[in-house]
Every structure is written in structure tokens, then in C-alpha cells.
N, C-alpha and C positions, 0 to 999 in steps of 0.2 A: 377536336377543339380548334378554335379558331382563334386569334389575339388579334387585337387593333391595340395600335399605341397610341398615346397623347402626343399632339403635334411636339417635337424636340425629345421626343424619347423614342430610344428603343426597345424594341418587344425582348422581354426577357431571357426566352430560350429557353423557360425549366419545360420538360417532357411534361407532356398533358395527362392530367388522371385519369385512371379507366374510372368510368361511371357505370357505377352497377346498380343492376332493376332497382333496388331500394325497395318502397310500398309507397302506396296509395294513401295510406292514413299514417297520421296525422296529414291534416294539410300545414301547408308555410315553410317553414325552413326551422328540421329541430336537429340538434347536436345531439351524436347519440354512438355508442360505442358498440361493432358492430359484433355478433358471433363470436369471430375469429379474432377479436381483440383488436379491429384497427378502427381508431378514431373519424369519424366524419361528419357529413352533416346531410339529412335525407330533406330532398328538393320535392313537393307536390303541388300541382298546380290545378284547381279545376280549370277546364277551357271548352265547353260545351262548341263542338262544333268546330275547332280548330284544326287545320291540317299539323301541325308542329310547334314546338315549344321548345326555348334555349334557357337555358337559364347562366345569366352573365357574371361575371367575378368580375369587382375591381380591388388593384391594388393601392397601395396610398398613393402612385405616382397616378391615378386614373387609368390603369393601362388596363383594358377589359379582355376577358379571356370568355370567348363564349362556347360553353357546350351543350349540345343536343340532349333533350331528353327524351329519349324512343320509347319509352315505356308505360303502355294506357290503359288504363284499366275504369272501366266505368267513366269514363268523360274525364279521368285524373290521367296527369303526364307527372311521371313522378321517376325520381334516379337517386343513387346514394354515392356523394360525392368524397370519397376519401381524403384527408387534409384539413380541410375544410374547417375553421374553427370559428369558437365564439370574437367576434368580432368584424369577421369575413362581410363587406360590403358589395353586395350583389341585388338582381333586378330579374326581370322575363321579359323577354321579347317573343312576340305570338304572332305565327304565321296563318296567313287563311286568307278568306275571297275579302277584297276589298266592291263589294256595292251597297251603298248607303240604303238605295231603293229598298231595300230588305230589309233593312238594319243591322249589314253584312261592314264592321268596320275596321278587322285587322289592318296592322299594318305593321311589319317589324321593324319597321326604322325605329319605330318611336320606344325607350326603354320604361318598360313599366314597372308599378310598385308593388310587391307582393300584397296581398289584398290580407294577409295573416302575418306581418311583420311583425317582430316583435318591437322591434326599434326603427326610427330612422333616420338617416346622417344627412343632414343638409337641408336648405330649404328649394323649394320651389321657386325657379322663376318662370315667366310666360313670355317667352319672345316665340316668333314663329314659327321654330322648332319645334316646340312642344306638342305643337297641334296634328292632330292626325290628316287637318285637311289643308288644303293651304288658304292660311288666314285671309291676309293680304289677295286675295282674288279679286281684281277688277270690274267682276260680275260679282258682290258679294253675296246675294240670293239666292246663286247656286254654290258661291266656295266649299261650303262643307261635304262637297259631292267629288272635289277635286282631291285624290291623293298626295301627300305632300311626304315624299323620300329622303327630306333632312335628317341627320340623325340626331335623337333629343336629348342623348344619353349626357351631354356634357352640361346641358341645363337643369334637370332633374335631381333632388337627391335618390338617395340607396338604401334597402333594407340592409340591416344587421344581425346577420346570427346571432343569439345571444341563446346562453345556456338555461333552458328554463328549469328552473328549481322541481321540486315534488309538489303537488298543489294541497299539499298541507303545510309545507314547513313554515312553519312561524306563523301560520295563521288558525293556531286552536279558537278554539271558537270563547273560550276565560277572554281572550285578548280581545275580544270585541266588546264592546259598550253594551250593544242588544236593548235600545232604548225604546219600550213601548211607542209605538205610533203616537198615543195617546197623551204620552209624557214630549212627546218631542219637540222642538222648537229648531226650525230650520233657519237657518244663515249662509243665503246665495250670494259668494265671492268670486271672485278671479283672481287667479293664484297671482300673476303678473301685479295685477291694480289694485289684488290688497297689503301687497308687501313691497310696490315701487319705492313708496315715500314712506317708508317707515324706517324714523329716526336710530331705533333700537334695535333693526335688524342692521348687519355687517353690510357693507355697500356692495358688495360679490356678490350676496346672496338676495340680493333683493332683485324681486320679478320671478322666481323661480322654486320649484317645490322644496327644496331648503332653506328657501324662507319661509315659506310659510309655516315649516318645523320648527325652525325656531323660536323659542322661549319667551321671544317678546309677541311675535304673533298670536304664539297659543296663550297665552296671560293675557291678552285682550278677551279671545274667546272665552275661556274659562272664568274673569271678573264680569263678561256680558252675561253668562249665563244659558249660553244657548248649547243644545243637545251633537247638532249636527251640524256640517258645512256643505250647500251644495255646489261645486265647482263647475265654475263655467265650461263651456266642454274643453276636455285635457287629449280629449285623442287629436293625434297627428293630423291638421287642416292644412292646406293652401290656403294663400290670398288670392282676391278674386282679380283679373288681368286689369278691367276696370278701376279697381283700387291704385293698383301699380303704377298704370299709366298716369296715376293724379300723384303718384310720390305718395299712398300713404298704404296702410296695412288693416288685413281686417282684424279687430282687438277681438271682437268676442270669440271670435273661433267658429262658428255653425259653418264649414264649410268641409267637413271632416275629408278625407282620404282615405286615413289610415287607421283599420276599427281596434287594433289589438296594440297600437303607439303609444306612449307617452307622449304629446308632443316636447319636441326636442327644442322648440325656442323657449322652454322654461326651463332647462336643464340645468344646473350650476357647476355639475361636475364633469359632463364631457355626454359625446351623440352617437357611442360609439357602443353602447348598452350598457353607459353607465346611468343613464336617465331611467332605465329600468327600478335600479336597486334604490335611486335617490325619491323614485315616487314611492316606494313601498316604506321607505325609512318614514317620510310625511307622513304614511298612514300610519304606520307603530306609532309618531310622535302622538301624534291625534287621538290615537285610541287609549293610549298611554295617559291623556287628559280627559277620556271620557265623553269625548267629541265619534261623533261617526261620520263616516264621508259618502257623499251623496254624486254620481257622477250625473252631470247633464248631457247626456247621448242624443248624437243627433244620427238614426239610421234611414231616415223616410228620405234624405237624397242624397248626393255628391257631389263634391267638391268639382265634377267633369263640367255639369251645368248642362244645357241643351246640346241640341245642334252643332251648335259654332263653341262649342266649350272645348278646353283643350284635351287630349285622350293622355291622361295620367297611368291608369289603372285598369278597373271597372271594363272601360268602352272599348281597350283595347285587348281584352282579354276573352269577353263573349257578351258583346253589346243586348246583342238580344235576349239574352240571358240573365243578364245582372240589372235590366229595367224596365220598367214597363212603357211599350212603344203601342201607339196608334193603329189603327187602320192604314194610315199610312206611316208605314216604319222609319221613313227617315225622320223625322220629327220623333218626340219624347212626352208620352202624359205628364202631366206635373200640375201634382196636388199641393205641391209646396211652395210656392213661389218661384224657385231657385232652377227651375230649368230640367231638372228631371223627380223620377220617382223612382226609388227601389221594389223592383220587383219582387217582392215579401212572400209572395203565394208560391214561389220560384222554390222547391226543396233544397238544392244549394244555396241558396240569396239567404233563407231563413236560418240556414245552419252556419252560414256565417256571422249574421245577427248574436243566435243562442250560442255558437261558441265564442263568441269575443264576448258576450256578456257573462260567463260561466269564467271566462280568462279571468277577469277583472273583477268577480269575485273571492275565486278559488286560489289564485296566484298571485294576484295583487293588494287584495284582503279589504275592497270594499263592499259598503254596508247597502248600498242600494243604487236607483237609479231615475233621474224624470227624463222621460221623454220627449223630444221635442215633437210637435206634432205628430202626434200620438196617433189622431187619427187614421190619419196617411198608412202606417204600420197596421190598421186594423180593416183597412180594405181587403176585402175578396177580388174579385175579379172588377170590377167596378165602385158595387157602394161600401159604405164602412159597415159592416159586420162583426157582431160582439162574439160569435161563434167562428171568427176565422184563424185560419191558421196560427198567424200570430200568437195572439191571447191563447188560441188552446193551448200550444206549445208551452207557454210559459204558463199556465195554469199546473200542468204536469211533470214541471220539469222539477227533482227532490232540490237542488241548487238554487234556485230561479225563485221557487213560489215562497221561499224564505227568508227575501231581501228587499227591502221597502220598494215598492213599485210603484213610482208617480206619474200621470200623464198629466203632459198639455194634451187637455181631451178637442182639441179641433184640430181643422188645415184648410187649407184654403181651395179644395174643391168643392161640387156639389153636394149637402149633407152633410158638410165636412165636421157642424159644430156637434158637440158630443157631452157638453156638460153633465153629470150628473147617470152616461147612459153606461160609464166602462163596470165591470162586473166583479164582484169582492175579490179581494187581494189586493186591489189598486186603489187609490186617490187619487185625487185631482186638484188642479191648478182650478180653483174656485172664481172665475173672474164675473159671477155677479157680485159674490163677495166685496168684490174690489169697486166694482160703477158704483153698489148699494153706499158704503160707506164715503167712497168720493161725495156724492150728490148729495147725502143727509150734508157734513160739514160744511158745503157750499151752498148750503138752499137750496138743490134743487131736486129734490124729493117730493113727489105732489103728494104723497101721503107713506105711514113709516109701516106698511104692509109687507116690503122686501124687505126691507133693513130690518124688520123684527126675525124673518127666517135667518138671516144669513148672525145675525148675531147667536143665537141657539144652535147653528151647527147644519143649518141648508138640509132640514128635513125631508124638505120637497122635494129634496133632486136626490139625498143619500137612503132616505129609512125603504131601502124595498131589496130583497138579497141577502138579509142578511147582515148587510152594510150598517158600518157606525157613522157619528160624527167626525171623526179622523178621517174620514173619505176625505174630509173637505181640507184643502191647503187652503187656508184663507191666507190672503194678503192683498196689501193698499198698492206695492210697488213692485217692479223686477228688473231685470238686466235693461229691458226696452220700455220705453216709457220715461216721465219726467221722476227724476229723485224727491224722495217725501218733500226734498225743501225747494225744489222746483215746483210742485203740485202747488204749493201756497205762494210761490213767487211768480208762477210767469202763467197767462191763462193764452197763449199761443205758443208754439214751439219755433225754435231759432235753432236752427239746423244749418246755417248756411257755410259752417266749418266744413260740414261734408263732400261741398262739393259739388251738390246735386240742387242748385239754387233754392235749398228749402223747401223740395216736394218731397222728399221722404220722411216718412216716420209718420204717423197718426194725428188724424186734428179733431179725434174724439178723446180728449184729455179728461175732460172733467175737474179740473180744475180752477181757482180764485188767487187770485194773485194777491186780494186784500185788501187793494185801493192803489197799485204800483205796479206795472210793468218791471218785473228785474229790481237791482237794485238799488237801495231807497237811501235815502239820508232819514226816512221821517222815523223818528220814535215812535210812533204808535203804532205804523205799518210793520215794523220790524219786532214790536210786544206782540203785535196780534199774530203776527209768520209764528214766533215760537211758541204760542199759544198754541196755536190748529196742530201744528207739529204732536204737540203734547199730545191734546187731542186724538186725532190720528192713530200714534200710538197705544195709549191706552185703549183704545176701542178693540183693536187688534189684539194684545193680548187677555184681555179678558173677554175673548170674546168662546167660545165652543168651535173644537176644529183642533187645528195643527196651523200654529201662525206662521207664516215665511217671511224675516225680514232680510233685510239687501245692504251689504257692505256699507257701513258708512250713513246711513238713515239714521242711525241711532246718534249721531252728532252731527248733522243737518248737512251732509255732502251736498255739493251743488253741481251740475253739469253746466251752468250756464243757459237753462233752457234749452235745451240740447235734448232731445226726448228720442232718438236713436243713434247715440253715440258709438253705431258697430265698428266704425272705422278710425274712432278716435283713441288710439295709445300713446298717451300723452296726458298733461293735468286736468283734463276737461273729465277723464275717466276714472284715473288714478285716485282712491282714497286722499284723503287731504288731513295727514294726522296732526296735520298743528292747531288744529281746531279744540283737539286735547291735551294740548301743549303742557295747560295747568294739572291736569286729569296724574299726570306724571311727575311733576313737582313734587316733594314730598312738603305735607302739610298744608297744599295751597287752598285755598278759599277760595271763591266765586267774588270776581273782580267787577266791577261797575264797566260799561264798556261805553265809549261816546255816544254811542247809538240810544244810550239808555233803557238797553235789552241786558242789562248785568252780562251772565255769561252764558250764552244759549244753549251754544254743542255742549259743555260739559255739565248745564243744568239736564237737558234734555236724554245725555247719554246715562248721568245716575237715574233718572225717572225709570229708562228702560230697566236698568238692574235691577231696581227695588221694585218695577214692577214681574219681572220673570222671575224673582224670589218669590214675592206673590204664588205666581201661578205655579209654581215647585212644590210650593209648599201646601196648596190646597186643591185637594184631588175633585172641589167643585168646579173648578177652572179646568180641570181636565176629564169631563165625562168620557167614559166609552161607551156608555147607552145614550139613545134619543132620551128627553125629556116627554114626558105623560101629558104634564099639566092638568094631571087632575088632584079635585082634593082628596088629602089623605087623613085617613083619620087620625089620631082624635079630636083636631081642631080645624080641623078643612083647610090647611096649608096646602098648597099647590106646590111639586119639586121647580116651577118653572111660572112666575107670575109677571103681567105687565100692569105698569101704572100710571098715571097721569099726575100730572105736575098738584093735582089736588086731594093727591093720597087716595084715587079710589083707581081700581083694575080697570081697566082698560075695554071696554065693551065693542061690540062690532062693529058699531057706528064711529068710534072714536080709529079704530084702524083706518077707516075709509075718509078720515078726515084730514085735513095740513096737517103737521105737527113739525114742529120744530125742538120739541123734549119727550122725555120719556123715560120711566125706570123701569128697569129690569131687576127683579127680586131672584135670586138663585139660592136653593132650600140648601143644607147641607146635611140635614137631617138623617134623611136615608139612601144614600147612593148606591143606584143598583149596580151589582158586583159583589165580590169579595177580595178582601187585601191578600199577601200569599200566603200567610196563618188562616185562611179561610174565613176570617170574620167578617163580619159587616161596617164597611166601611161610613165613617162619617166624619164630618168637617163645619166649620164655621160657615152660616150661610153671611148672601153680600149683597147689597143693593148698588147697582150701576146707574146714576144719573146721566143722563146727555143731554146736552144742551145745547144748540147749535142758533137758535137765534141772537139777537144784532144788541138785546136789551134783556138785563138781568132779569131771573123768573124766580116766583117763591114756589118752592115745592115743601110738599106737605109729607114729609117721612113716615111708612105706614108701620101703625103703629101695631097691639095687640090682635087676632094672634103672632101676626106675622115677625113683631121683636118688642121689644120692649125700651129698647138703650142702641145706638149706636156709635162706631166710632168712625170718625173720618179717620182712612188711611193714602187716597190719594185724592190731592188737589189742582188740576190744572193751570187753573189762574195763579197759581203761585211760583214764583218765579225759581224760590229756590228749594230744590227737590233732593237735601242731601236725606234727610229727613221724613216721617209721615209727619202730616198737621196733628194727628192726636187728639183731637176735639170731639168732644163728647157731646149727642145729642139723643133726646128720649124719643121714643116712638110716637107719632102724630106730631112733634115738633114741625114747625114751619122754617125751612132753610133758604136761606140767599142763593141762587145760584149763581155766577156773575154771567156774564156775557159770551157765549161760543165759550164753553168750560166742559169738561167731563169732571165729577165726583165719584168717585168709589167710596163707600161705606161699609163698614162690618158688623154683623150683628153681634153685640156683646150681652145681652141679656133676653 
């Protein structure tokens, strides 16, 4: 063993531990009691191609004690360290050829982060240290070629032993929610920004997974009505050097590290592996409310980045190994934008994947997982491949193929889009869903031919496999992109927060601002925002699918135009809970507001409840079969009909026409399935109007066979939404529609 001290200390003097073989498996650092009754902690490292591996001890002072681990077995350096306990902060340093040429890039100076951490203490910073080459090279086109023998260990944080539990205890499977795909209603937050500015959480715990445990967080969830929460990615990221250098942080996280972390900048109780038990208490809370938690994994790159990226982990561990490299090895393929690619086809690469996902199942007790560019993960050796490794893996796996599996079906290589192509067990991130219904409420739909699939549940891309309509994640908005109430306020994006003079982020919005750049003083502009909003809304949950709404849409969050706010942690991101201020009053009413929009966020946030009561409650709203559309007998009702504003279905030529409305009739009659008493399920059927032009329409309610009596249950044009309108109208009746409105109707006779 070797010790270096921290400048002003000295090396402690205790006798160095003998380091015994240990095993090969598990990998990472587990606490574990050995034989012979003595306490330790067994060290495994893959390092494919390494001449030697140390594995480092710090103690609170920083004083690093490094020892050798001699012992190799299958491409594993692995030693059992007596002492050794939960809480112990330690690292690897990995020796071997430094030539880039190859993609040869140890380098032991640099201290790296166990790639199976459990925990880990500290954050990253990026000074020149850090880098395995030297940054700052005056020739900067060849720097990344140039060795750099600083040592980074003082800049870096440190893994932490931590004791891992039985990968049952406390997660029987009673304790899980286990909510049908089909029932489910997803809600993408950020642990950080959706509990920064929340009044009712403790000012300690706000930003961090105890708050979002807390009681006032999950009573939002639980009064919204929604199944599940998808958290923005929580495993242990870096910020990118770039971000640094401007003084700001990246907020959403996709720049992961550390796959098997908590990240430790949301911890509340301490980074030392107490952020372990603090996210697992979040998920009892959660489960505990009948909420299920959805991780957003990002495995297709790393936080390393290309070339000139700093060597963290990964690159300095067995670069060629852990990515997928070129023709020419010193460079990085990268399918992802972000500078490298995980080498997924790589038997180790993959098995670090499936066990950090089996971790975070089995141990952590979450319910599923969406993937960030999905794609990227389902390449072979070049193209994306629906038979590759990946996917088989997790089609086989008894853990894996039993927890909701979502992709973002693209990436940004060749071939890379994938909608509709990943294979049963999986859904997807629907994003025709998303243009279709943008471009209907903005006009710009040359005819309502896609917007009739994507509202029945995107037939065309899900009914082949086997596959349902819950393939499909429909939604209008996500983490990136303009907020519901930016979509109808700003039709260019204003980015220039970022830092990056406004060229980042997308300028295919699809978007109408409504007559107003940003914001308005005019009352009509600000009636008609919380109109579309409504709009929007309801379109989305009534529509066929698994709907995804985004933190704060349901009471009109605003970025400021802001349509990729990764780097913004600060108000531009953060939930804005005074928007509900009244929503918490006890007894308050909907106030008049100058603007002469009464009260929008809290009209708009009850619309959503009473509309996901709705869909709760009527298992037409949530099919698990495609729709037929054919008639059935005995009066030639169709489960699945469209109509035209003059009460008659809707014929071939009328598809290929403008349209600017349209009803959708949903049968309730006979839903194929059975409930879990085995009967035949059946429900109220419901006519959906839409209506997206500039001037009120009469539509002609259809009438016999299809109903005889209906009721209005939800009204868009109407301002105040604690209520249904209630208004009864007979079949064949001729109804007002007002102007850019959605109507929902129920059949009552």
C-alpha cells in the first residue's frame, strides 16, 4: 500500500491491510462478511486490456491510501479488503498503454469513478486536471493525443461503500401500485424543479428526493390524478466543462456517470450513502399513494463526451471497450449527439446496462424505465436492429421484461428514427402524436388524415406483434421543447439565457402564439392562450394511448420561451406553484384577474382533474384493443366512428379534405376484454368534438342509432371548469360550437 497525503497533513501511519484475492463477482464495491468472520469490502473492477488496477481509499482528511489489486480473472481485478466499511470513499486508478492512435487511453494519474458505485460523494468539477490529455495544448487538434500526469483525484468526487440491502427487502411486489399500462397516466417531473418552490414543502427539503416524499408534493400528485411519475434522469451526471465555464449547471441531468447513483446533488440527508435509503423512502412514499416511479436512463453515452472530453470513468478504464470507436480509434462514433456511444454489443458494456437496471429495480423498487435515445441502445454493429443484443437481453430477462419499458424510439444517427418499429413489451414516445395535434389547433393541418390515427391510438405504427394501443405514449409536450403555455404564447424560441446566442434548441415548434409574441396585456390574446391550453389538454387525455403530461402544464408553467432550458436551474425551470396559490386557500373561488382571463392556472389545473376522473373512470378511454370500426350488430354501431360537423360519418373524400372539426364517436357498448371477474366489460359511450377554427361551427349531434340524448360533460370555451356544464342535448340536435373549443359529450340515452 501506498499513502499520499493532502497538502498540510500527514500520512497516518496505521499498517496497510493485507488484500486478499476476494472474487471476481459481483462487480463494484460490496460489504460483505467474509468466511472467517472478518468484516470487509470485496473490490472488482472490469478493465479489459489493463496492465494493473489500485484501488484507492480516502479518508475524511483526503489522505488517499492506494492498493494494488493483483488478482485477474476473466478481464476482472478484483481483492477483498478487510476494514473496509459502509461509507468508505474510494476510486481506481488504471494502468496500461497510453496511445490514443488505438484508442489505448489509460492513464493512472487521473482517479476514476467505479462505473457500479453505489453512492457518490462530491460533485465534479472540470479544470485541467481532470482531463486524461492536456487540455490547454497549444496545438489544440492534436491535445487529446498529449498525456497529461496531473493528478485529478483532488478535483473528482468518490464512490461509497454502502451496504446493499437483500434485493427483496421491503420491495414485495403488494407494495407496488402494478398499474396497467392501459390505466396509466404518466407525469415527467424533476425531483429538483418540481419541489424548488413549493410553498408546503420544508425549505431543507426542497430540491431533493424528500421532497418530493413529502405530503404536500404527493397531494398534488394524488388530487392531479395521475398513475405515475417519470423522473428526470436521477443517476449520478456531471456538468458539462462548457456549462462551467459560463457559471451555470446542467439541470436536466442526461450526462449520466454513474449508472447504479443516486445523484447526490438531490440528497437532503447527507452523500455518504445516505442518499441511497432517502431515494428508496421516495419510492415507499409514492408507492404508498399509488403513484409508480418511472426512471428516465440515459445508457446510449457518457458524461466523458468525445475526444477532448474529460477521462472520468469509462475512458479511463478500457476506452475501447466501454465505446464504440471508428475506423480511426482516436475519435468516437456518436449516435447521440453528446460526443460518444456505448458500446452495447460489448458483453461487459451490456451487463453493466442489465445490472444497474435490475439494481434499480430489485433494490431500489422502481416500476419501470424510458429510455433516452433508444435507438442508439438497439444498434448492432452499425444499423439499429430490433433483434440486437440489447432488446434480446431485456426481452429474456424474468426482472426486466416485467417493468414498464419506454423508448425514445430515435437518435441521431443514420436510420436512427424508429417510431412505431421497437417490438412488444415496449412503448414509445409517440411524437407524430405530438406535430399531429400541435398543427390541427394551429391550423396547420392540410387535412385531419393523421390526427384521426394518432387520436385512436396510432394504429399504423402499433397494431402489427401483437402490440396494443398503450405502445403509444402520446403527448403534446416534454422536458425539451416549449411548455403547453409557451406552445400558445411564443411561435419562435428565445434561448438566449443559455448562453449559446439562441442557436440551440429546435425551430420546428409548431406552435401559435395567438396574435402576441410572449406576454400580452390584451384580453383576448390571454382568453384565447387559456383556451388552446384547455384545448390541448383535453384532446390528450381523451384521446387512446398512455397520455404523458410534464410538470406544471396542468397550471400553465412558463419557460419564458425558453424551448431547451437543459442548463437553466433557476425560475425559468422550476415549477411556479403560486400559480395555485388559490387552488390552496381553503374555500377560495376563481378570482377575476386584470387581464380579464378570471383565473387560468387554477381553471385550467381543475379541467385536468375532472378530466383524468374521466378517463378513470371509463375503461372507453382506456382501450387495450385496437378499434375495428366495423358495424356490429344489431344496429350497425361502429366501436370506433367519425363525423362531420353535419352529423354524417365521415367518408373518404372528406379525410382528404381541409377540415378544421371533426367528431369522434367512441362505442362503450362492447369493449373487447374482460374485467378481472372475467365478464364483459362495458361503459358509457362519448362523442368528442374539435374544433380548431377562428369562427364558431354548428355541428349536428348524431343522432339514433348512435344515441338518442346527450350530456355535455366538458366545455372548453368555458372559463370556469370547477364543474361539468350538464346540459342536455337529443340526438340529431344542432349545437353551437364556439371558436377553437373542444366539447365532450356522453351518451345518456
Amino acid at each position: 500500500m501506498t499513502e499520499h497525503a493532502t497538502e498540510g497533513d500527514e500520512p497516518p501511519g496505521a499498517p496497510a491491510p493485507v488484500v486478499r484475492p476476494g472474487a471476481p463477482t459481483p462487480l463494484g464495491a460490496r460489504y460483505r462478511v467474509a468466511p472467517d468472520g472478518v468484516a470487509g469490502t470485496n473490490f472488482a473492477l472490469w478493465a479489459g486490456g489493463a496492465e494493473g488496477v489500485e484501488v484507492c481509499l480516502y479518508d475524511d482528511r483526503g489522505t488517499e491510501s492506494r492498493l494494488p489489486l493483483t488478482e485477474l480473472t476473466h478481464e476482472i481485478w478484483h481483492g477483498f479488503v478487510p476494514g473496509v466499511r459502509p461509507g468508505q470513499r474510494y476510486g481506481f486508478r488504471v494502468h496500461g498503454r497510453w496511445d490514443p492512435w488505438t484508442g489505448a487511453r489509460w492513464n493512472p494519474a487521473k482517479l476514476l469513478l467505479d462505473p457500479y458505485a453505489r453512492a457518490v460523494d462530491g460533485e465534479f468539477a472540470l479544470p485541467p486536471e481532470v482531463y486524461g490529455h492536456v487540455r490547454d495544448w497549444p496545438q489544440p487538434q492534436v491535445a487529446d493525443t498529449v498525456r497529461d500526469d496531473r493528478d485529478s483525484a483532488p478535483f473528482v468526487p468518490k464512490g461509497v461503500v454502502v451496504h446493499d440491502e437483500a434485493p427483496d427487502d421491503g420491495w414485495s411486489d403488494d407494495r407496488r401500485p402494478k398499474t396497467p399500462l392501459a390505466d396509466s397516466v404518466i407525469y415527467e417531473l424533476h425531483v429538483r424543479g418540481f419541489t424548488k418552490l413549493h410553498p408546503g414543502i420544508p425549505e431543507k427539503l426542497r430540491g431533493t428526493y424528500a421532497g418530493l416524499a413529502h405530503p404536500a408534493a404527493i397531494g398534488h400528485l394524488r388530487r392531479l390524478g395521475v398513475t405515475a411519475v417519470e423522473l428526470l434522469p436521477v443517476h449520478q451526471f456531471a456538468h458539462e466543462d462548457h456549462l462551467l465555464r459560463r457559471g451555470q449547471r446542467d439541470y436536466w441531468g442526461y450526462n449520466s456517470v454513474g449508472y447504479f447513483a443516486p445523484h447526490a446533488g438531490y440528497a437532503a440527508t447527507g452523500t455518504r450513502g445516505q442518499q441511497v435509503e432517502e431515494f428508496k423512502e421516495m419510492v415507499r412514499a409514492l408507492h404508498a399513494a399509488g403513484i409508480e416511479v418511472i426512471l428516465d436512463v440515459v445508457y446510449n453515452h457518457t458524461a466523458e463526451a468525445g475526444e477532448r472530453g474529460p477521462t472520468l470513468s469509462l475512458r479511463g478504464i478500457d476506452n475501447r471497450g466501454y465505446y464504440r470507436l471508428p475506423a480511426d480509434a482516436r475519435r468516437y462514433t456518436d449516435y447521440t449527439g453528446c460526443g460518444n456511444t456505448l458500446h452495447v454489443v460489448q458483453p461487459h458494456v451490456l451487463r453493466l446496462i442489465t445490472d444497474s437496471l435490475r439494481y434499480w429495480v430489485t433494490e431500489m423498487g422502481v416500476d419501470g424505465f424510458r429510455f433516452d435515445l433508444a435507438a442508439a441502445l438497439a444498434r448492432s454493429m452499425h444499423d439499429v436492429d430490433m433483434l440486437s443484443p440489447f432488446l434480446a437481453v431485456i426481452a429474456q430477462d424474468p426482472v426486466l421484461r416485467r417493468v414498464k419499458l419506454i423508448a425514445e424510439p430515435w437518435d441521431v444517427g443514420s436510420g436512427g428514427y424508429q417510431v412505431g418499429a421497437f417490438p412488444p413489451l415496449w412503448t414509445e414516445w409517440n411524437d407524430r402524436y405530438r406535430d399531429a395535434v400541435r398543427d390541427f389547433w394551429r391550423g396547420a393541418l392540410p387535412d385531419v388524415r393523421d390526427l384521426g390515427y394518432r387520436l385512436s391510438g396510432s394504429s399504423d405504427l402499433y397494431a402489427w406483434g401483437g402490440r396494443r394501443p398503450y405502445a403509444s405514449v402520446n403527448f403534446i409536450t416534454a422536458h425539451d421543447g416549449f411548455t403547453l403555455r409557451d406552445l400558445v404564447s411564443y411561435e419562435r424560441k428565445h434561448n438566449e439565457a443559455n448562453g449559446e446566442g439562441n442557436r440551440d434548441g429546435t425551430d420546428d415548434n409548431r406552435s401559435w402564439n395567438c396574435g402576441a409574441e410572449g406576454p400580452s396585456d390584451d384580453p383576448a390574446v390571454n382568453a384565447l392562450r387559456w383556451r388552446q391550453l384547455r384545448n390541448l389538454l383535453t384532446t390528450l387525455l381523451v384521446s387512446t394511448g398512455v397520455p404523458m403530461l410534464v410538470a406544471g402544464d396542468e397550471m400553465g408553467r412558463t419557460q419564458g420561451g425558453n424551448n431547451n432550458a437543459y442548463c437553466q436551474d433557476n425560475e425559468v425551470s422550476w415549477v411556479d406553484w403560486s400559480l395555485l396559490d388559490e387552488e390552496y386557500a381553503d374555500g377560495a373561488d376563481a378570482r377575476d384577474r386584470a387581464d380579464g382571463t378570471e383565473n387560468g392556472p387554477l381553471e385550467l389545473h381543475r379541467l385536468t382533474v375532472r378530466l383524468l376522473a374521466l378517463r378513470r373512470a371509463h375503461p372507453v378511454l382506456r382501450r387495450r384493443a385496437f378499434f375495428s370500426g366495423r358495424r356490429q350488430a344489431p344496429d350497425g354501431l361502429r366501436d370506433l366512428a367519425w363525423f362531420t360537423p353535419h352529423g354524417a360519418e365521415m367518408t373518404e373524400a372528406d379525410w382528404y379534405a381541409p377540415a378544421s372539426s371533426l367528431g369522434l364517436f367512441l362505442s362503450g357498448r362492447d369493449i373487447p376484454g374482460r374485467d378481472a371477474r372475467g365478464e364483459k366489460i362495458t361503459d358509457d359511450s362519448f362523442l368528442t368534438v374539435l374544433h380548431a377554427g377562428p369562427r364558431p361551427v354548428e355541428f349536428t349531434l348524431p343522432g339514433p342509432p348512435w344515441a338518442g340524448a346527450y350530456e355535455l360533460v366538458v366545455d372548453t370555451a368555458r372559463t370556469d371548469q370547477r364543474e361539468a356544464p350538464g346540459t342536455a342535448h337529443k340526438g340529431g340536435a344542432v349545437v353551437r360550437v364556439p371558436a377553437r373549443a373542444a366539447l365532450l359529450f356522453r351518451v345518456v340515452a
